[in-house]
C-alpha positions as CSV (number, residue, x, y, z in Angstrom):
1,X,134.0,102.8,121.7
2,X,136.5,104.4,123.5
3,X,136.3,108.6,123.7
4,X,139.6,110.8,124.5
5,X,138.3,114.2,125.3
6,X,140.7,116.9,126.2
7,X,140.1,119.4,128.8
8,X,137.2,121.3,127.4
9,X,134.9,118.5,126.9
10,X,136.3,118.1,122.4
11,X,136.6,114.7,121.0
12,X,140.2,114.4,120.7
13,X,140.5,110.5,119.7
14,X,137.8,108.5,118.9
15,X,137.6,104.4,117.7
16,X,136.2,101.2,118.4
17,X,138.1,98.7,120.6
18,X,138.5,95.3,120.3
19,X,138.0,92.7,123.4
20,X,141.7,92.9,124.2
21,X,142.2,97.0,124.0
22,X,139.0,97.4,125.9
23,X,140.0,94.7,129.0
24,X,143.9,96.4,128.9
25,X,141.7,100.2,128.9
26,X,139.6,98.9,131.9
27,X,142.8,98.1,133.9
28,X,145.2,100.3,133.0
29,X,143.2,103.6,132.3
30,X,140.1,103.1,134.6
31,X,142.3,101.0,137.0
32,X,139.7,98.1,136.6
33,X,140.9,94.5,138.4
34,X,139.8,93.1,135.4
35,X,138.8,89.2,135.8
36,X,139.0,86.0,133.6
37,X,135.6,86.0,134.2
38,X,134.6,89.4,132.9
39,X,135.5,88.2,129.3
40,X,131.8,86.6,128.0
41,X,130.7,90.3,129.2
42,X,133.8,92.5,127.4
43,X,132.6,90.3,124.4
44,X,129.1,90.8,124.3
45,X,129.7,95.1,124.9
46,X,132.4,94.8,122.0
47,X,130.0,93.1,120.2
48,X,126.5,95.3,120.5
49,X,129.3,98.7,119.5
50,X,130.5,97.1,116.2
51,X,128.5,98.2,113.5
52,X,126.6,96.1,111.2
């Protein structure tokens, strides 16, 4: 799940990512260098979030 906060600490944005959005987050956002080989582990954390 990604979390946009403003300023204060208040939820501004708030959703679940998918494999892709969280690997582009991880690089471009966090500034990440994101491997091929990270994907099995992206997976599994985008997994475990999604509800059942």
């Amino acid at each position: 799940r990604f979390t946009h906060r403003d300023v204060t600490g208040a939820v501004v944005e708030q959703r679940d990512l998918s494999v892709d959005e969280l690997e582009a987050t991880l690089r471009e956002v966090i500034g990440l260098p994101v491997e091929a080989d990270w994907r099995p582990v992206l997976e599994k954390v985008v997994a475990w979030g999604t509800p059942a």
